[in-house]
N, C-alpha and C positions, 0 to 999 in steps of 0.2 A: 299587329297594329289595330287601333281602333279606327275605324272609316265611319266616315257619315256621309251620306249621300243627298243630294236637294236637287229634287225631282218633280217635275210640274209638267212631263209628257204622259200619257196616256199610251195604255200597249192594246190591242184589239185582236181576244181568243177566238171570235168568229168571224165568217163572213171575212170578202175578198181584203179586206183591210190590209196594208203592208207597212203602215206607218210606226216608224221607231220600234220594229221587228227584230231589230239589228242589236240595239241597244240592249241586251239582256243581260242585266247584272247578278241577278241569281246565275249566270254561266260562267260570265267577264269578268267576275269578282270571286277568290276564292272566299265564302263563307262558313267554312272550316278554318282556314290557317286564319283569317283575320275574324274580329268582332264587326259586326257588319248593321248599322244602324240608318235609316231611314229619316227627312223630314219630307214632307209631301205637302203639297196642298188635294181639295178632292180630286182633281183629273186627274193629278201626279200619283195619287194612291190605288189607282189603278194600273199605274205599269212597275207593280212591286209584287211580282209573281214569286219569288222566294218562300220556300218551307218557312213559317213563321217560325218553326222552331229552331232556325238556322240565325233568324234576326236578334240582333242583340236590344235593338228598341227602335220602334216608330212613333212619330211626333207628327199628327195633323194640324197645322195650319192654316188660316184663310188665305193668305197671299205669302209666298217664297217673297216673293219681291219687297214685302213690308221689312226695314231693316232692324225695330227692335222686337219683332213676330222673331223673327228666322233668327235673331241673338239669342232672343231669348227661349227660343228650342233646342238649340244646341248646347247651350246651359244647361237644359234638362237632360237633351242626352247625356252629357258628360257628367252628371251628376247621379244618375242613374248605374252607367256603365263604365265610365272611369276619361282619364283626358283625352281627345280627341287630335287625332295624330296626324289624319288626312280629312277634310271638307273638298269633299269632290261634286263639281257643278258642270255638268256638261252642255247645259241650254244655252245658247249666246245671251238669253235674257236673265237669266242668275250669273254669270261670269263678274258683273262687279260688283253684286249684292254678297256674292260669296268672299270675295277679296277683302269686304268691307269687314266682312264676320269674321274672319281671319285673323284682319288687323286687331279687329276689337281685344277677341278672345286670347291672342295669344299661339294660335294654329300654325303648324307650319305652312308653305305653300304663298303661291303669290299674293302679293298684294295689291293694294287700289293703284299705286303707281305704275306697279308691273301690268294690272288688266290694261292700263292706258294705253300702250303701245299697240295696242287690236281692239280698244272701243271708242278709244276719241280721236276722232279723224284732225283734229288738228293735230294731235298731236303725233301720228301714226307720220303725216304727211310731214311735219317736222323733221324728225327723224331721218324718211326717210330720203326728202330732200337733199340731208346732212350727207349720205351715202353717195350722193350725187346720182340720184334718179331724178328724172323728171317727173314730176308732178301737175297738177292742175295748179295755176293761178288761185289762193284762198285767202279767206283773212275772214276771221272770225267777227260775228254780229255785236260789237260790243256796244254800238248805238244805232239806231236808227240814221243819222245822220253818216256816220264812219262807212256802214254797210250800203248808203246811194253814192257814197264818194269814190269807195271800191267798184262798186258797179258802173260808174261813168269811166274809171280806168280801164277796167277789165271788156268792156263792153257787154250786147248781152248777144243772146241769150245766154242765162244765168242760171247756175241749180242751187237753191239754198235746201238746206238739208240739217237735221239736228245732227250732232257733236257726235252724241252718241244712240243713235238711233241703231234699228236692225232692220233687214231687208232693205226695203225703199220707202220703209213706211213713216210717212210726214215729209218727205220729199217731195221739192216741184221745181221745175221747168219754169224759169219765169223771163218772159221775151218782150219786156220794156219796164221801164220806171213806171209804171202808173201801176202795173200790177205788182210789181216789186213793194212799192210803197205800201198796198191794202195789205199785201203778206205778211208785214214787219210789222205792223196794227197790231196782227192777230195770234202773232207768235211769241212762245217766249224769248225774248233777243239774246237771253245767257246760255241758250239751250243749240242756239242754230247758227251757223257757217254758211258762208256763200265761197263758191267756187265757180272756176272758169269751165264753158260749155266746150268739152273737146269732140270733136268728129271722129269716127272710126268706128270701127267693129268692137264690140268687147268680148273678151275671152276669159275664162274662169282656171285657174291651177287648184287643183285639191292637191294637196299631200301629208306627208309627217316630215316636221322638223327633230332630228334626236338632237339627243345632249349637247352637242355641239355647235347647236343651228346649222348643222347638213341635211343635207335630204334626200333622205335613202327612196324615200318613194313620192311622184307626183305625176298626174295629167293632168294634159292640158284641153280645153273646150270651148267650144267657140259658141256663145250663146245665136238663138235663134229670137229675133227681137231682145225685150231690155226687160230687166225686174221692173223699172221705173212704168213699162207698158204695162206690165200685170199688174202692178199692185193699185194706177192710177187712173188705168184706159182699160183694164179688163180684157188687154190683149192677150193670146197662147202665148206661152213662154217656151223655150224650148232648148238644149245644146247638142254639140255633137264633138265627142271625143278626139281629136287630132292626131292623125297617124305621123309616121315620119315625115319632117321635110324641114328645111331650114329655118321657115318661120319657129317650129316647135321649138328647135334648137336654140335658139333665142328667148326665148320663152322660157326656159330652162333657165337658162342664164339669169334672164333678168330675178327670176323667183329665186334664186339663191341669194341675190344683191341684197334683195326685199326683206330675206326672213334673215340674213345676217346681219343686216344692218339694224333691224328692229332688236335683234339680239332672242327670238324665239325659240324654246327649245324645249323638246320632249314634249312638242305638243302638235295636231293634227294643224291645217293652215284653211282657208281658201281666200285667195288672192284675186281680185279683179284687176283688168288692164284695157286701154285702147291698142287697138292697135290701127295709128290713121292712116289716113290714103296715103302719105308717102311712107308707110312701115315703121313709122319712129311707136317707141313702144312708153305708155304715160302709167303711170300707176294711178289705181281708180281708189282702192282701198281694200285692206286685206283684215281677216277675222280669224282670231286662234280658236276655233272651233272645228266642227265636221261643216260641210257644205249641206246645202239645205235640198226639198225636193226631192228627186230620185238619187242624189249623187252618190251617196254611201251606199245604197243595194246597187247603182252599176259599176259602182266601183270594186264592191268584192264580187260580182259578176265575172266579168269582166280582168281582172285582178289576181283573185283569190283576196282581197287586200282589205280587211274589217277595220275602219278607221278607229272604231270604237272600240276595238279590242287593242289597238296597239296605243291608244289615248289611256285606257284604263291600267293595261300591263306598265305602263310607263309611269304612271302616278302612285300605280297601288304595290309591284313589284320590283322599281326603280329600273325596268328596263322592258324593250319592246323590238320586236324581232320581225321585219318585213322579209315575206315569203319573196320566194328568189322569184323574179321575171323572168320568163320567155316569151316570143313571139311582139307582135306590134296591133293587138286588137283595137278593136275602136266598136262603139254604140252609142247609142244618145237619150235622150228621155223628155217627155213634151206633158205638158199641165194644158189644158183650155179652159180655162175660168169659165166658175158658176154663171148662170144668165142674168139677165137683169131683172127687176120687179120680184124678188124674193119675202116671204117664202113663197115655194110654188110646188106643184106636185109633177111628177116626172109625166110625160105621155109617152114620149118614143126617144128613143136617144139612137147613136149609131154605133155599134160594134165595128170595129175595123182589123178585130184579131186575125180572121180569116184572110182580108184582103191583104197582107201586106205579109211577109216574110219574115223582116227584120224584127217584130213585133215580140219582145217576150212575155212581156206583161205588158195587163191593160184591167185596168178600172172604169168601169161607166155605171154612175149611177143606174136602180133596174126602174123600170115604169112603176109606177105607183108610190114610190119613196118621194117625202117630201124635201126639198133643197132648204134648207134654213142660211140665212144670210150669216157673214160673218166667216173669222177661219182664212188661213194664210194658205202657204204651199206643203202645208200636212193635210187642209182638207179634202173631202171627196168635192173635187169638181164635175165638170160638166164631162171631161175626160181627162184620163191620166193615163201614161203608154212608157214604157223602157222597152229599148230598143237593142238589137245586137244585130253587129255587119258592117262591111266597109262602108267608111266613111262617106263617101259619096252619096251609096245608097241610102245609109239610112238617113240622112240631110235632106235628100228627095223624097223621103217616104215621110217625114216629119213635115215638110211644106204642102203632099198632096194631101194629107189630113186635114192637119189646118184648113184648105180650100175644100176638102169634103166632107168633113163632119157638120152634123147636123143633130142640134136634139129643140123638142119641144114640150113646153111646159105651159101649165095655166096657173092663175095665182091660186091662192089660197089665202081665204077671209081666217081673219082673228079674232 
């Protein structure tokens, strides 16, 4: 087969770096049995460690995400090295730019339709309401007017949120009509969804859905604070794996309902949920991707379980083989966002590797490195820690960080 790959992560040969380590396609990808070609933008052309002379073509562009750039490169590759059999996109930010090239070209492989069912949250929630899950209260921003009408039903607090956003980014909390109103001013209305504010805990499931939308492999995690706190309030983020117990088991359950009713298949998942004070379980919204953060190193941690090798075997091999389980492990992994007033240069930060047990990896910025502003839950923050050990523990050991870490920093003039 011919593959093409569209790749906009960066891989990092020195220094403590661990980001998208996992993802090695010069491994994951036989580059013998297939013809194996590349588009990148610059960051992306960095994590294409591959013998050039294993590569059948690379295609630099300015932006993956521009949709007649990234046509009109795969045109190039395939006219170079012949029709293109696979367009494989693993970022959740190319997933519909890739669909789209697809359709265009002629490619096999999903489509814009098919990305819909894990990028557009109305339509995910659609679906899988259809399943008879419970969902959040939504109705899409189609006026100004439509979306205070919703809102005076629904009551607030209220999260409006784009369609098809990633992370929590362009997400907010909005807790009366007057600020509702300035948000729908400034937003685009065909881009963004309002939905009902649910109480409860949220929990994450990572797995793989095979051929059949079963699912040979999934954990579950119970986040510590909310993405919506990192990405808006600069709070720690943090989860912790969930060992046996009946909650899980439920949990289980409800993630099969999710990925079969969406009809997902032969592909990695992470599924968000409440779960409220009185245990009813809501679905928050789920992405046919890998889980972001530390999930995928503590999950083949953890595991043995390389979500991005049973993603690729699955795509590139038409099949994907999950390592047998034993035992009921559990660990967790915690982010504390960069400081405020950026850039800055590091003074003293806190190490915590020694104090704590659980601790297997840990990142901390070193004194003298400058913080530059910008950057999600792949950058170097203020701290970043994976964790291994019963559950309990490392939940406690992830809270007294939180309350003892400590770094400081002075700005830096431009």
């Amino acid at each position: 087969m011919h593959i093409v790959v569209v790749n906009r992560w960066p891989r990092f040969t020195e220094g403590p770096r661990w980001d998208f380590s996992m993802g090695r396609f010069e491994e994951l990808i036989d580059h013998e049995r297939h013809r194996v070609s590349y588009v990148v933008d610059a960051v992306g052309a960095t994590g294409i460690l591959a013998d050039p002379k294993r590569i059948a073509s690379t295609v630099q562009i300015e932006d993956v995400n521009d949709f007649e750039a990234l046509r009109d490169a795969v045109r190039r590759v395939a006219a170079e090295v012949g029709p293109v059999d696979r367009l494989i996109a693993v970022s959740e930010f190319t997933l519909g730019i890739a669909a789209e090239v697809r359709a265009a070209l002629g490619i096999p492989g999903p489509r814009p339709e098919d990305v819909a069912v894990y990028r557009n949250k109305l339509r995910m929630k659609e679906l899988v309401a259809e399943a008879g899950i419970r969902v959040p209260r939504f109705d899409a921003c189609e006026s100004a007017g439509s979306a205070l009408e919703f809102a005076r039903a629904a009551g607030f607090p209220l999260i409006l949120k784009p369609v098809s956003g990633a992370a929590s980014m362009g997400v907010h909390r909005v807790d009366d009509e007057a600020a509702l109103t300035a948000l729908l001013s400034e937003v685009d209305l065909g881009d963004y969804e309002l939905e009902e504010f649910v109480e409860g805990a949220i929990y994450h499931v990572d797995g793989f859905a095979d051929e059949d939308a079963g699912i040979p492999f999934m954990a579950v995690s119970r986040y510590i604070n909310d993405c919506l706190a990192f990405e808006a309030g600069g709070q720690p983020l943090g989860s912790v794996v969930v060992q046996d117990c009946p909650l899980r088991t439920r949990v289980h359950e409800f993630a099969r309902r999710c990925v079969s009713g969406l009809g997902m298949t032969s592909m990695p998942f992470h599924l968000e949920l409440f779960v409220t004070p009185d245990g009813d379980l809501v679905f928050l919204e789920i992405a046919g991707r890998i889980g972001g953060a530390e999930v995928p190193y503590l999950t083949d941690k953890l595991f043995g379980v390389n979500l991005f090798e049973l993603w690729l075997d699955a795509l590139c091999e038409g099949r994907a083989t999950v390592p047998p389980q034993t035992g009921d492990p559990s660990g967790g992994w915690l982010i504390i966002p960069k400081p405020a007033g950026l850039p800055a240069e590091v003074v003293s930060v806190t190490s915590m590797r020694d104090r704590f047990a659980t601790i297997w990896r840990e990142l901390v910025p070193a004194p003298g490195e400058v913080m530059e502003p910008g950057g999600s839950y792949d950058a170097v923050h203020s701290g970043r820690f994976i964790f291994i050990g019963d559950e309990a523990a490392v939940e406690e050991d992830i809270r007294k960080i939180i309350a003892g870490f400590h770094i400081e920093t002075v700005p830096v003039s431009r």
